[in-house]
C-alpha positions, 0 to 999 in steps of 0.5 A: 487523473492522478495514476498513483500514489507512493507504491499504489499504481493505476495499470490499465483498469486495475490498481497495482501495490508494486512493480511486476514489470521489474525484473524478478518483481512481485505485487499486489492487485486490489481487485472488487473480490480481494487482494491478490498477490503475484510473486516473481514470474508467476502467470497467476496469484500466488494468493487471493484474500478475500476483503472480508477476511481483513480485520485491519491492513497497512502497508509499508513503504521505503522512500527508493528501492535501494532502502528495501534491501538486506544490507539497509535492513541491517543499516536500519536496525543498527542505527535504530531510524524510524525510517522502513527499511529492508526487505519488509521495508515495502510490504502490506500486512494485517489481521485476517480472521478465521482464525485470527493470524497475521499476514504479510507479503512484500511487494517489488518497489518501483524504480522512480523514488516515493515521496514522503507525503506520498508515503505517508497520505498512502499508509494513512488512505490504508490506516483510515480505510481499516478504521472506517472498516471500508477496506472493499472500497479498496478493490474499488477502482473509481472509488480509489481513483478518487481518493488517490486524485485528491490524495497525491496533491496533498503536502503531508507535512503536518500530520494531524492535518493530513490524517484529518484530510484522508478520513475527510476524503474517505467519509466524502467518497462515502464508505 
């Protein structure tokens, strides 16, 4: 079985956006009940969030770690790249209801780099799971265990096909 895609990683049984064993580090664990987010050197969740509170979520991501810091936060913004970079540059967010309002975290990159298509299939699995309003399915980890295992060996260089492919994987696992 693939163990992770991008920032998503499989830990034990639990499937982690994110390095909480770097120094300082913070993530996010997808659990059956929700999202919870773990700050730097916290022994608990900084933050539970219910599946159902989700209207939609995304996930950003940098390419290597050096890209999440100020300095290249800066560097992006000057030389106007498409590229994510800065300290949102790895990041979840969404739309949470009751009331409606965003919600953002950061999460702490790993030290190996993310491919592009593992960056793209990622932000796409997130996109395509909101649209088909299966983000549960998320806190599933034979289900995303699934998804990920046909998902990582997938070349992203084509994006309408890849997009086609992640909504394909997510209507076959069934939602």
């Amino acid at each position: 079985m693939t163990e992770y895609l991008g920032p998503l990683e499989l830990v034990g049984d639990r499937w982690i956006i994110g390095d909480p064993k770097r120094q300082g580090g913070s993530c996010l664990v997808l659990t059956a009940e929700g999202m919870e987010h773990y700050g730097p050197g916290a022994p608990g969740p900084s933050a539970v969030i219910p599946w159902s509170k989700f209207v939609g979520l995304n996930i950003r991501a940098t390419f290597r770690a050096w890209h999440a810091t100020r300095t290249m936060g800066v560097l992006g913004a000057l030389g106007g790249g498409s590229m994510e970079s800065g300290r949102s540059g790895c990041s979840v967010g969404g739309l949470l209801r009751h009331p409606y309002e965003g919600w953002s975290v950061i999460y702490t990159h790993h030290e190996r780099p993310y491919t592009g298509a593992h960056v793209f299939l990622v932000k796409a699995l997130f996109r395509k799971t909101s649209e088909a309003r299966a983000l549960h399915r998320l806190g599933d980890p034979e289900w995303l265990g699934a998804a990920v295992a046909r998902l990582a060996p997938l070349p992203a260089w084509w994006a309408p096909k890849a997009n086609r492919q992640v909504s394909e994987i997510i209507e076959d696992l069934g939602t």
